[in-house]
ZADO-1210 file (C-alpha; in nm, 4 decimals, padded with zeros to 6 digits):
<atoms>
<atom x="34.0558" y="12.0246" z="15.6516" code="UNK" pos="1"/>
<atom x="33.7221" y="12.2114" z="15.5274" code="UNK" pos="2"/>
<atom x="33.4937" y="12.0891" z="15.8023" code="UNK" pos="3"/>
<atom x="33.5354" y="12.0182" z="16.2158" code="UNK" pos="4"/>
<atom x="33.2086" y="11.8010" z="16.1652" code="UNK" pos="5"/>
<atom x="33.2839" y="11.4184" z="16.3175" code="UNK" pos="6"/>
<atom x="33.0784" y="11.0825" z="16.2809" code="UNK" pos="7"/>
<atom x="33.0406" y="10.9179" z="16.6146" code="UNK" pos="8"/>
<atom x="33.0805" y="10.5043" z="16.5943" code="UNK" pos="9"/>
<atom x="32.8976" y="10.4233" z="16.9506" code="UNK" pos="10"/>
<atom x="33.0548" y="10.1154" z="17.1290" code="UNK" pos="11"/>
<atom x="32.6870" y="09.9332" z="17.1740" code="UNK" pos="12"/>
<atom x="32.6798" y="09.9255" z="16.7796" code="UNK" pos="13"/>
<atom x="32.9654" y="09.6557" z="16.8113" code="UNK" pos="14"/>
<atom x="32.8250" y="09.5284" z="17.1323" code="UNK" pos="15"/>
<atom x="32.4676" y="09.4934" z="17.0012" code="UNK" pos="16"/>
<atom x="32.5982" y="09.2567" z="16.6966" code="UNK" pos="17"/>
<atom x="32.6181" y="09.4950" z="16.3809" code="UNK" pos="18"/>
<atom x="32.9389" y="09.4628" z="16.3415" code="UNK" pos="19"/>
<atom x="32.9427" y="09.0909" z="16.3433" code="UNK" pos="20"/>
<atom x="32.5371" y="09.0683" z="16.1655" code="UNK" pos="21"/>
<atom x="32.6164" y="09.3284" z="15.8921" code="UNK" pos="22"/>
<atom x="32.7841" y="09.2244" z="15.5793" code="UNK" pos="23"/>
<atom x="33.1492" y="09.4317" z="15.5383" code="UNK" pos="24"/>
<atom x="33.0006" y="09.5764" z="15.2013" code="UNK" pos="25"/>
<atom x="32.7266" y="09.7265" z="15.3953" code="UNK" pos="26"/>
<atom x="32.9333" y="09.8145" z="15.7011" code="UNK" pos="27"/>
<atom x="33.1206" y="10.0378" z="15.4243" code="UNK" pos="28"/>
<atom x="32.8098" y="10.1625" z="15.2838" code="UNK" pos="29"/>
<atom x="32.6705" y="10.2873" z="15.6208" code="UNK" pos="30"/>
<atom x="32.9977" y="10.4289" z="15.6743" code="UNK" pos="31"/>
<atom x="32.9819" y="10.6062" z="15.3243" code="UNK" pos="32"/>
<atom x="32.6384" y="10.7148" z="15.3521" code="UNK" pos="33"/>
<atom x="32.7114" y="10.8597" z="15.7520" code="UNK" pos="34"/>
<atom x="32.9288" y="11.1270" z="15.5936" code="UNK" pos="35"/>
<atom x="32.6689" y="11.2899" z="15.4203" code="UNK" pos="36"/>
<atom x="32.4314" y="11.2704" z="15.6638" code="UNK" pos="37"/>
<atom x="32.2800" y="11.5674" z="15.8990" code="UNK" pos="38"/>
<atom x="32.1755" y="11.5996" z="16.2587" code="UNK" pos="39"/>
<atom x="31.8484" y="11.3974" z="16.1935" code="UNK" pos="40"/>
<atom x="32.0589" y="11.1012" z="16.0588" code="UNK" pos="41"/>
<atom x="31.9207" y="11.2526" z="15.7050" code="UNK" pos="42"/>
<atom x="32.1223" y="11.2628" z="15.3968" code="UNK" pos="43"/>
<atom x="32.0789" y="11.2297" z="15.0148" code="UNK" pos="44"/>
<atom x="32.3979" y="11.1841" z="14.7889" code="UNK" pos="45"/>
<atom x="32.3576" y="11.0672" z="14.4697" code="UNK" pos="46"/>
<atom x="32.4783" y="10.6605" z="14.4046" code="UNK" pos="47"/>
<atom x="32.7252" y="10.7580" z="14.1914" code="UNK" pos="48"/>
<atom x="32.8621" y="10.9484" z="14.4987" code="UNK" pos="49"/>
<atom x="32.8349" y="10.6637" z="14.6765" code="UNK" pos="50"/>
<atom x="33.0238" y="10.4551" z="14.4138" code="UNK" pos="51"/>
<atom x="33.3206" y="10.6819" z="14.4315" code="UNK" pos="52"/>
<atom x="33.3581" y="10.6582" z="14.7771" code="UNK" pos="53"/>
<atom x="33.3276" y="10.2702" z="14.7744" code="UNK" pos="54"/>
<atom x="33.5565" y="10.2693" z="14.4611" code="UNK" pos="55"/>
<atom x="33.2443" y="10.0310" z="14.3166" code="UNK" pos="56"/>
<atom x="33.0226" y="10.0838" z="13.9918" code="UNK" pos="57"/>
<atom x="32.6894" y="10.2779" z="14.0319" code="UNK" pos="58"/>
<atom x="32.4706" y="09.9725" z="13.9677" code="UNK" pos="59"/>
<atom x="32.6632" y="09.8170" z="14.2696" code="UNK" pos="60"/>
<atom x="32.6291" y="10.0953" z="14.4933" code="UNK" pos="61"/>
<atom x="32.2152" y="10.0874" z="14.4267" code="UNK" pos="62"/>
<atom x="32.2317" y="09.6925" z="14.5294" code="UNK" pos="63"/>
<atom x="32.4639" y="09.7979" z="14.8586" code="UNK" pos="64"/>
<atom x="32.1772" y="10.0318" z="14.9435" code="UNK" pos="65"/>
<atom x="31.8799" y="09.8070" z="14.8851" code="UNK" pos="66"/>
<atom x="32.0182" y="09.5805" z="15.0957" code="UNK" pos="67"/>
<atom x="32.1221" y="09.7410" z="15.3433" code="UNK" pos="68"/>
<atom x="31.7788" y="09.9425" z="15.3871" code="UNK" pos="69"/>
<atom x="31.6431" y="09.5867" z="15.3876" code="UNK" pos="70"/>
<atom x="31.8832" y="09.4692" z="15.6741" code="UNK" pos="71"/>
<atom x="31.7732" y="09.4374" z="16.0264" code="UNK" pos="72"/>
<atom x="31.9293" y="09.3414" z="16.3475" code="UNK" pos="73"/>
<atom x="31.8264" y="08.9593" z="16.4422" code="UNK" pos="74"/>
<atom x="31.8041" y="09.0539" z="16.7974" code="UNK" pos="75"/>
<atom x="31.5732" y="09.3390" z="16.7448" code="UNK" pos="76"/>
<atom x="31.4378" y="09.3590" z="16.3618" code="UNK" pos="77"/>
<atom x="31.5456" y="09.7131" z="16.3857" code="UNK" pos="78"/>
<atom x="31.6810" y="09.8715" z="16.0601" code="UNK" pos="79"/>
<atom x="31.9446" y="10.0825" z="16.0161" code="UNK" pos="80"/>
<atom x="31.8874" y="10.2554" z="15.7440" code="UNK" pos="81"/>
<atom x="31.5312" y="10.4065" z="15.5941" code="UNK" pos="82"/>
<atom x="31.5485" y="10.4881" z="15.2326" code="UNK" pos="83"/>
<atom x="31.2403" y="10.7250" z="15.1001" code="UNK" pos="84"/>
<atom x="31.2089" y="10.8459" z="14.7359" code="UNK" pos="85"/>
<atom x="31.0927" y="11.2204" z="14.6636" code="UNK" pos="86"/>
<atom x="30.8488" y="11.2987" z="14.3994" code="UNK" pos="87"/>
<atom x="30.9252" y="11.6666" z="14.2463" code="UNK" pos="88"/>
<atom x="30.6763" y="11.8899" z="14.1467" code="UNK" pos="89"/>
<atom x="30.5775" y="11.6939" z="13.8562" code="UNK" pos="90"/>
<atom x="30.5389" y="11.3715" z="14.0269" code="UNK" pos="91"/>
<atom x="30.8553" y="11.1789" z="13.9214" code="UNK" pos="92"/>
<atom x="31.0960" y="11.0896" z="14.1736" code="UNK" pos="93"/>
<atom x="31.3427" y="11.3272" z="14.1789" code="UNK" pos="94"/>
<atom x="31.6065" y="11.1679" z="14.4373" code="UNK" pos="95"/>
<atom x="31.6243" y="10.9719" z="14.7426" code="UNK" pos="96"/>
<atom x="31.6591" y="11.0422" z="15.1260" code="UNK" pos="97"/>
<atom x="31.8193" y="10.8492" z="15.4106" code="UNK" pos="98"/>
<atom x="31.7534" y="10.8253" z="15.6868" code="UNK" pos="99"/>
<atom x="32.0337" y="10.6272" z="15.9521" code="UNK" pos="100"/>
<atom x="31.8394" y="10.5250" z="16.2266" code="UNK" pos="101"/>
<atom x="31.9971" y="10.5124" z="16.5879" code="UNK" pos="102"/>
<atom x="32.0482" y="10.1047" z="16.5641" code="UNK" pos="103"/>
<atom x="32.3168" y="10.2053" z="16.3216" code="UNK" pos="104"/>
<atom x="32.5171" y="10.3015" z="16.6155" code="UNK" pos="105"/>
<atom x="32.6658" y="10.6450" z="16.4191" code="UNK" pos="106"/>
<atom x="32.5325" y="11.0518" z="16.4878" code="UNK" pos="107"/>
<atom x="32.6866" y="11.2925" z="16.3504" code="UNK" pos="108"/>
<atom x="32.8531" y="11.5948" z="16.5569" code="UNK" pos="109"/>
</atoms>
């Protein structure tokens, strides 16, 4: 193993309703996106990284994303995921960051 780095799945995730509100294509999504993230709940792989992990085509992995940036808890309207595109230099978006927001139930540690 290359890294003693661990994401934490808290129990009030399941208890909250996630697991039973959140489609199991996003549930797998969060989970891919989680092991990229950092200590802010940051991260920014590429969808075709994404893909791999979900063993899905790129195009699919995009529409995973969307949605589940565009899911939110029906007891709260929390998210659990913030997606925010980065403009380089020139002005063009260069790449995307994540953001998994506590309602997720997962830090990293």
């Amino acid at each position: 193993m290359t890294s003693d780095i661990f994401v934490k799945f808290h129990v009030d995730a399941v208890r909250s309703g996630l697991l039973r509100e959140l489609d199991p294509r996003l549930w797998a999504t969060l989970c891919a996106l989680a092991t990229y993230m950092d200590a802010k709940g940051e991260c920014w792989p590429t969808q075709e990284q994404i893909a791999y992990l979900l063993n899905v085509k790129r195009p699919t992995a995009g529409k995973n994303i969307r949605d589940l940036a565009a899911f939110r808890l029906k007891a709260t309207g929390e998210p659990v995921l913030l997606a925010r595109k980065v403009r380089n230099n020139n002005g063009t978006f260069e790449n995307t960051v994540y953001t998994i927001l506590s309602a997720s139930g997962l830090t990293i540690f």
